[in-house]
N, C-alpha and C positions, 0 to 999 in steps of 0.2 A: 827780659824780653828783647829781641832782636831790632835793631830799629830794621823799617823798612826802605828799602834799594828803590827810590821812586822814580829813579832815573830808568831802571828797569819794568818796572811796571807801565811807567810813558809808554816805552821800547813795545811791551807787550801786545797793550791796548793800540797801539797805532800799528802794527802788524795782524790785528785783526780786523780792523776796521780797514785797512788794506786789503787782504781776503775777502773781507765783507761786497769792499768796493769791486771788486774784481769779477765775483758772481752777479752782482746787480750790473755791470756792464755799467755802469755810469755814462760812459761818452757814448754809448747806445738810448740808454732813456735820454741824455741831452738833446739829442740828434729829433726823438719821438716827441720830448717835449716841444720843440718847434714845428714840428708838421702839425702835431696837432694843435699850438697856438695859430696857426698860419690858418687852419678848418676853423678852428672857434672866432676868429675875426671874419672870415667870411659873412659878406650881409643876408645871405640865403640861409644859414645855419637854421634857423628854425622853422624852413619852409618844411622840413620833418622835424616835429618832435623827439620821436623817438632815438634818429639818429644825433640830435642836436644833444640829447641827453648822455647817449653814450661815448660822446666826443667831451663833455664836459667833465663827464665823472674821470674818462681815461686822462684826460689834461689832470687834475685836481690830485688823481694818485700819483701820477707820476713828477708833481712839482713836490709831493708830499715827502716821496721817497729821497728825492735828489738835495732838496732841503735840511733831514733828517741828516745826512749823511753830511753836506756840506757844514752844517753847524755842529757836529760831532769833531769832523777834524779839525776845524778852527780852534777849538775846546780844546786838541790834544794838542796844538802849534804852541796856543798859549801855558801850557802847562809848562815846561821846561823853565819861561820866564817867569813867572808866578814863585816856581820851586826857587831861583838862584838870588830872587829877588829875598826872601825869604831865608835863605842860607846865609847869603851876606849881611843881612842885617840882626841875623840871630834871632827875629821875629818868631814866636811860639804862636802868634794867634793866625800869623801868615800861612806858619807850617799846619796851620789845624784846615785852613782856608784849600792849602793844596790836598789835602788828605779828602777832603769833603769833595774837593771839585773830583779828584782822580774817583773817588768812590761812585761818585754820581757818574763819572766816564762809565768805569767800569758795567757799571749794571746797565745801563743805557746800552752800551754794544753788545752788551751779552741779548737781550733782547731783541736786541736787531738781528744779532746771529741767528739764534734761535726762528726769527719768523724769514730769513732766508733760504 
């Protein structure tokens, strides 16, 4: 069996998670996430319910989305260090540690893709 090119696979998953970022406009829900923090600190906010609601739900998705993303790539930054860490010390249980983390990347982005 082949071993696996994880250096590539990093490569991969952080090129769609790139893509990813790209369609979600990131520095645009950033932008949205503070107008709409800026509405939800307002002390009138619930002089309408109804509006106050849909000012919270829209904050709430959209810290949800920018979150998901933000901790996805910190996950792929770490990965390379994890990997060399693990290389250098010929560590087998390190190499199983990065195999687990890249797999849980993977499926993670793939799921994001998909709901983009």
């Amino acid at each position: 069996m082949a071993e696996r090119d994880f250096n590539q696979e990093i490569a991969a998953i952080s090129a769609t998670l790139t893509s990813i970022e790209s369609v979600l406009d990131i520095p645009r829900l950033v932008s949205q996430k503070d107008e709409l923090e800026a509405k939800a600190g307002a002390p009138d906010l619930w002089n309408d319910p109804e509006s106050a609601q849909k000012v919270t739900s829209a904050l709430s998705r959209v810290q949800s989305i920018i979150n998901k993303v933000t901790n996805l790539r910190s996950r792929i930054s770490d990965l390379p260090i994890m990997l060399e860490l693990a290389t250098n010390e010929d560590d087998v249980s390190a190499k199983t540690e990065v195999e687990k983390e890249l797999d849980a990347l993977t499926a993670a982005i793939s799921e994001l893709e998909v709901q983009t």
